[in-house]
C-alpha positions as CSV (number, residue, x, y, z in Angstrom):
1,X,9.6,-10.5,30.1
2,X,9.2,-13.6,32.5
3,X,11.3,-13.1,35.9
4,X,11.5,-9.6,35.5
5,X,11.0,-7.3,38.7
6,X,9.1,-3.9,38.2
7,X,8.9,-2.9,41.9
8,X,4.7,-4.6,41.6
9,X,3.3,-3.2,44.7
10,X,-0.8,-3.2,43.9
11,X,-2.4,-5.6,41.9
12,X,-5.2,-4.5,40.1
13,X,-8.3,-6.6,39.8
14,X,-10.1,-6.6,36.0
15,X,-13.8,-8.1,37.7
16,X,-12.8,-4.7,40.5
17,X,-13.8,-2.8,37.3
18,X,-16.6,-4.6,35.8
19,X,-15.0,-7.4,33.4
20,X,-17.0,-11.2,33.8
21,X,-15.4,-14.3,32.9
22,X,-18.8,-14.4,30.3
23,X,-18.4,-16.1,26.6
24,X,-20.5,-13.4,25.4
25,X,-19.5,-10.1,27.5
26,X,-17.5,-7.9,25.8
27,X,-15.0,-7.0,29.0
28,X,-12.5,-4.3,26.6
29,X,-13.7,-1.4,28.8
30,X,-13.3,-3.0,31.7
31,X,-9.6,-4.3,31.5
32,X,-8.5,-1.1,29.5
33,X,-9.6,0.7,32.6
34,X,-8.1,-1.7,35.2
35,X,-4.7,-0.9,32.8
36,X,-5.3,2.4,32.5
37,X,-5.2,2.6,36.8
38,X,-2.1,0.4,37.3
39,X,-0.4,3.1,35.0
40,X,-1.4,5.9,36.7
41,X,-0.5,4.5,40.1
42,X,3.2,4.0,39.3
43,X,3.2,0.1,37.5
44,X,1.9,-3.1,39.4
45,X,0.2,-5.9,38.0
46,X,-3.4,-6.3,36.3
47,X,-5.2,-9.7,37.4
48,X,-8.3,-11.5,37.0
49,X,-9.5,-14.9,38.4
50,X,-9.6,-18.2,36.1
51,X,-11.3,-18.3,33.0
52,X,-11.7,-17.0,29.6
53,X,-12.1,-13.2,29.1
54,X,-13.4,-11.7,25.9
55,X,-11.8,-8.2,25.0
56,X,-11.2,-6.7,21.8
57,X,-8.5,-4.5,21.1
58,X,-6.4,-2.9,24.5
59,X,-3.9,-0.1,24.7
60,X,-0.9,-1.8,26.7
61,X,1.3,0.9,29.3
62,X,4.6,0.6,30.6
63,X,5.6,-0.6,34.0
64,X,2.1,-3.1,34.0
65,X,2.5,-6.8,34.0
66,X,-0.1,-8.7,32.6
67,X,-0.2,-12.4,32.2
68,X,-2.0,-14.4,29.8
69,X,-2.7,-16.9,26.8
70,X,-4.7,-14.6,24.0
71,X,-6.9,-16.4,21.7
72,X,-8.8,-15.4,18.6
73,X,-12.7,-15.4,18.6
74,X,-14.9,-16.6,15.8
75,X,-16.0,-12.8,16.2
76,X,-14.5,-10.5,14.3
77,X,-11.8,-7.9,16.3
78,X,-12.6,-9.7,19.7
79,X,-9.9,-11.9,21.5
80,X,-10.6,-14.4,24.5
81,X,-7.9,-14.3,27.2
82,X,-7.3,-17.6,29.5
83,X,-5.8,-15.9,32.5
84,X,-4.8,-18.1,35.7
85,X,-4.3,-16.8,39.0
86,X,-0.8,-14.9,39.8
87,X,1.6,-17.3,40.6
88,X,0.6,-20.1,38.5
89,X,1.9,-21.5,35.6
90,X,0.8,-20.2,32.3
């Protein structure tokens, strides 16, 4: 859905809610809640510095952008997620 406008007015930070850009942190928790708060305050978009985040399985909600290249761990049912700053090219 690149280009498309959902009215984003707060950005939601994933480290704001405990996630670390840490090869063997499981950060699930922390970017399901950081989700979980853009949905509940009406959309916007869910962020995160550089570098590679390792989540397992998230519940995505409507009116939340998220931006990100997902890659598959050697662990089982975990993901690692290269995000970029907001603005940049992915």
């Amino acid at each position: 859905m690149k280009g498309e406008d959902f009215g984003v007015r707060h950005d939601f930070d994933i480290r704001d809610y405990g996630a670390r850009p840490d090869p063997d942190f499981l950060n699930t928790g922390a970017i399901q809640d950081a989700i979980d708060a853009c949905h509940k305050a009406g959309g916007g978009r869910v962020a995160c510095g550089p570098g590679t985040w390792v989540m397992g399985c998230i519940e995505l909600r409507s009116h939340v952008e998220t931006r990100g290249v997902i890659r598959y761990t050697p662990r089982k049912y975990e993901r690692m997620v290269h995000f970029r700053k907001i603005g940049s090219e992915v």
